[in-house]
C-alpha positions, 0 to 999 in steps of 0.5 A: 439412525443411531444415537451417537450420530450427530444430526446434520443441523447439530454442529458444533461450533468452535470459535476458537477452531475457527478462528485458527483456521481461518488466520491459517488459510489467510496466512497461505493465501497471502503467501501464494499471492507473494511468492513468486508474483511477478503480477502476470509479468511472466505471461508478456514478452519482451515487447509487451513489457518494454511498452507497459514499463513505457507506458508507466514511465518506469523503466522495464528493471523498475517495473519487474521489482515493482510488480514482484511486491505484489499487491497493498505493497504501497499501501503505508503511502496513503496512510503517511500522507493521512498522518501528515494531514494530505488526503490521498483522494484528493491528491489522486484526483488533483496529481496522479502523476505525483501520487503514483511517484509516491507509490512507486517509492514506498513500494521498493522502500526498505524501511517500511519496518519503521515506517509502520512503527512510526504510523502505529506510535502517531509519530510518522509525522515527525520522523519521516525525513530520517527514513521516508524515500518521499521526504521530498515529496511530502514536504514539497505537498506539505508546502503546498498545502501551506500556500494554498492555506494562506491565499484561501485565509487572505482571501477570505479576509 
């Protein structure tokens, strides 16, 4: 074997490289996953869409726009409610229904720029009503969570 030929167990590594490339392919597999994602909705006819959009309680418009953001889109739904002091699970469990409106709005929001601004800087919880579509929403949890508060307090007195 000649000497300047490296040996199958002697890679060199480059940390550096790696990381590039990695970042890189992460880049393009999220773009594929975005682009042009329709969920599988193209894979459906009229009918099928007509009764999953139905059996969602959105209409057949809402579900199309909905599955073209692709996954994680409603994701800041959960942490704005973690900022707000409302524990998404718990709410999963107690109101899906409520949850899913939750997640239906942050995923068509505009203002998620914002949005993810106001999470990073700790200041979500003060700024939500100037950009939030579940203001409502949230304040109607955060009332709740008041209520629910005060009769376990008197309760325990």
């Amino acid at each position: 074997m000649p000497e300047n030929v490296p040996k199958s167990d002697s890679r060199e590594h480059y940390p550096v490289l790696e990381l590039v490339l990695n970042s890189i392919a992460d880049w393009v597999n999220n773009h594929r996953a975005s682009s042009g994602s329709d969920g599988g909705l193209s894979r459906c006819d009229r009918e099928e869409i007509m009764q999953i959009a139905s059996d969602l309680g959105v209409s057949a418009d809402e579900l199309r726009e909905l599955s073209s953001k692709g996954p994680g889109s409603a994701d800041l739904a959960k942490k704005m409610l973690v900022a707000l002091g409302v524990d998404p699970q718990a709410l999963i469990v107690k109101d899906p229904l409520v949850m899913r409106d939750i997640q239906r709005l942050c995923t068509t929001c505009r203002d998620k720029a914002r949005c993810m601004h106001e999470l990073a800087d700790g200041t979500a919880a003060a700024h939500f009503h100037e950009f939030c579509p579940n203001a409502f929403t949230l304040d109607a949890l955060l009332a709740g969570n008041a209520e629910a508060a005060k009769k376990d307090q008197t309760a325990t007195h």
